[in-house]
N, C-alpha and C positions, 0 to 999 in steps of 0.2 A: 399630637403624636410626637413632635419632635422633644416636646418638655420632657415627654415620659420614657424616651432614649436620654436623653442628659442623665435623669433620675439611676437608671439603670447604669449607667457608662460611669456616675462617680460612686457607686456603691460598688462597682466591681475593685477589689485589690489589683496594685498597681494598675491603674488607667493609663498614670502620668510614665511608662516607663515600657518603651517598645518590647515585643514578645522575645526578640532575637541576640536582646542587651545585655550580655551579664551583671546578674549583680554586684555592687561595688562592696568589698569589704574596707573596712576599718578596725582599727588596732582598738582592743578594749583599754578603756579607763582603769588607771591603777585599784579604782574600790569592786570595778568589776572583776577585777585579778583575784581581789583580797575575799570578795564575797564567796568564788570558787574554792579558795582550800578548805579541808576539811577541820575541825574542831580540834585535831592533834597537832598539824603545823598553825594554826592557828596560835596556839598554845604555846610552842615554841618561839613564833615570832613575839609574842607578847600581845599584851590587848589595845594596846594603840602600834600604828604602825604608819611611821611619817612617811613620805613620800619628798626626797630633794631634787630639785630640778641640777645637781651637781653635786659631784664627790670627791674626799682629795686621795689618792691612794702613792704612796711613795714620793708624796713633794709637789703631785702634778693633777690640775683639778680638771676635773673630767664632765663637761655637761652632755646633755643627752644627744643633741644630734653632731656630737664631737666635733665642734668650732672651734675648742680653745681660745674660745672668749674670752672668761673667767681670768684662766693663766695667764693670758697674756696682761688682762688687766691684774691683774694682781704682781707680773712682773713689774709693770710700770710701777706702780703703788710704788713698791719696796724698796725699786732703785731708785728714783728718784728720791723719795725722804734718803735713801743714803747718799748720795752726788750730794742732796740740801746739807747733809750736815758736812761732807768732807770740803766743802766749797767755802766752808768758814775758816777751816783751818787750813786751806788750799798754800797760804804765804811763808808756813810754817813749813813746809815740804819739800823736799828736794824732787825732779823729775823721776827718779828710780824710783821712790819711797809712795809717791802717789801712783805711780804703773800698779805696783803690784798693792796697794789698798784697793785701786779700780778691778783689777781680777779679784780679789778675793769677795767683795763686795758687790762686783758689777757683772764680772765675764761670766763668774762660776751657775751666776742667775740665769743669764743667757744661753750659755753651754749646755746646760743641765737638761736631759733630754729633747734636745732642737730636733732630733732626728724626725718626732712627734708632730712637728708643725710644716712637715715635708705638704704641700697642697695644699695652704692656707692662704685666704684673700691677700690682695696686697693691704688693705687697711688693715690684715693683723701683723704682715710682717714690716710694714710702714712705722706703727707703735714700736715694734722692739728694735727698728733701725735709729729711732730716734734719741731710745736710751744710749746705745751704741753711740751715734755721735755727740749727743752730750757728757757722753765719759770722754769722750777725746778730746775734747774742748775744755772739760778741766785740766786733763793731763797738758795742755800746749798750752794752756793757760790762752784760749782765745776766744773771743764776744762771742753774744748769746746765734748771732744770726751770720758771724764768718764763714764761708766754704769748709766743709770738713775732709769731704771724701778723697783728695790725693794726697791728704795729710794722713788718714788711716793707711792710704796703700804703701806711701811712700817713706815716710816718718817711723807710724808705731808698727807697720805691718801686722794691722788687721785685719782679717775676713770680715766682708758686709754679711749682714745675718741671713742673706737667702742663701750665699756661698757656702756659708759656715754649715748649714743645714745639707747643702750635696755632699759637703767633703765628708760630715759626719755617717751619713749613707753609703757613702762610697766606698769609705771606712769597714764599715759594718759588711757590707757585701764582699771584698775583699778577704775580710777573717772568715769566710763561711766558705769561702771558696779553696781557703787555705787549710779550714780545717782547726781555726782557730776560737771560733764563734761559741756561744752555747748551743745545746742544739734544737732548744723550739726555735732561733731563727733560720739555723743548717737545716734544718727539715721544711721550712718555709717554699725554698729555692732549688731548684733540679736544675737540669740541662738535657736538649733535647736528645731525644732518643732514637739511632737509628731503626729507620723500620723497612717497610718494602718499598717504599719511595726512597729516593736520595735525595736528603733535602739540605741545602748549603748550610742554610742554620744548625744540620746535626753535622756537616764535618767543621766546620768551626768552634763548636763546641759553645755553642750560645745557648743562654738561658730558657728556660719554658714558660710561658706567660700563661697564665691560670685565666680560665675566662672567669669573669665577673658580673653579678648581678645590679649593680648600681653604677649611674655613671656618677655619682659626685663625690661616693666615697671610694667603689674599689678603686681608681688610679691608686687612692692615697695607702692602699697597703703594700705593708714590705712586699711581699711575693711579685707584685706588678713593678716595683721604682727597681727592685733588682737586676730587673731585666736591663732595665737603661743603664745601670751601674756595671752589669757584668763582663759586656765587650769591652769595656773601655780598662777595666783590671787583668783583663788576660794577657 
């Protein structure tokens, strides 16, 4: 009797999966994507249709669960073969003349949209502090493994690249408040609204913080870091 309940119990759909559970969805595979269009966007996308697990669009590569992996490795990449080469001709240079080869070469890489790596691991901004101290160390002309950091605050007065990345924000939020911004960032950011309540945050005129669906990316968008940026600009 009991065989022929087993029998029964694994022929029924879901056995394995309580009555009261919902079921778990999952994001379809890219070829299940592709197999859904119909034969006219097909057509348009073309007959092969690659799939990259990263893209570059204005300088800055973008992988799918937006790590800025990629970037950041590709920043190291590029500055370092440049430190390698300017490090040969390092004897030939005056302290002025290697500053601004290291910005043009080194800062402008780093610069160049940080605001992007606002909420990234320290192993990724660990990598781009590294370049940063090994450009200073050619500039002071000092060993591979000397102290660097009260020589950048004190000496060439650099921001460390997490700093660089608040001020660029803070920056940014600042023009929006002013009216100076473009406006898909001005439109990002409000401030709260009085209503029937009186609520401190609406006579101080503090930011509104949008609720968010995810906790590991929304932090990381502009509309949520503004908030923290906004009090501190008024």
């Amino acid at each position: 009797m009991s065989l022929v309940y087993l029998r029964l119990l694994s022929s029924r759909p879901f056995a394995d999966r309580p009555r009261n559970q919902p079921k778990l969805r999952t994001s379809p595979s890219p070829q299940k994507i592709l197999n859904r269009l119909d034969d006219s966007t097909r057509g348009q996308l073309g007959s092969t249709v690659n799939f990259q697990s990263s893209v570059i669009n204005l300088g800055v590569t973008i992988d799918g669960p937006i790590t800025m992996r990629d970037h950041v490795l590709r920043i190291c990449r590029t500055s370092f073969y440049q430190l390698r080469q300017l490090r040969v001709i390092r004897g030939s240079l005056s302290t002025e003349t290697c500053t601004a080869l290291i910005h043009a070469f080194i800062s402008s890489r780093l610069d160049y949209c940080n605001s992007l790596f606002a909420g990234l691991s320290d192993e990724r901004i660990n990598k781009l502090q590294s370049v940063l101290s090994s450009a200073a160390r050619l500039v002071l002309r000092k060993r591979k493994f000397d102290h660097i950091t009260d020589d950048l605050r004190d000496q060439l007065h650099w921001l460390p690249i997490r700093q660089g990345i608040q001020y660029k924000r803070g920056l940014l939020v600042y023009k929006c408040l002013r009216g100076d911004a473009p406006s898909y960032l001005a439109d990002m950011i409000s401030r709260v609204v009085k209503g029937s309540q009186r609520l401190r945050s609406a006579a101080h005129g503090n930011l509104a913080v949008p609720p968010t669906r995810t906790v590991r990316m929304g932090p990381r968008s502009f509309a949520i870091i503004a908030q923290h940026y906004g009090t501190r600009c008024q």
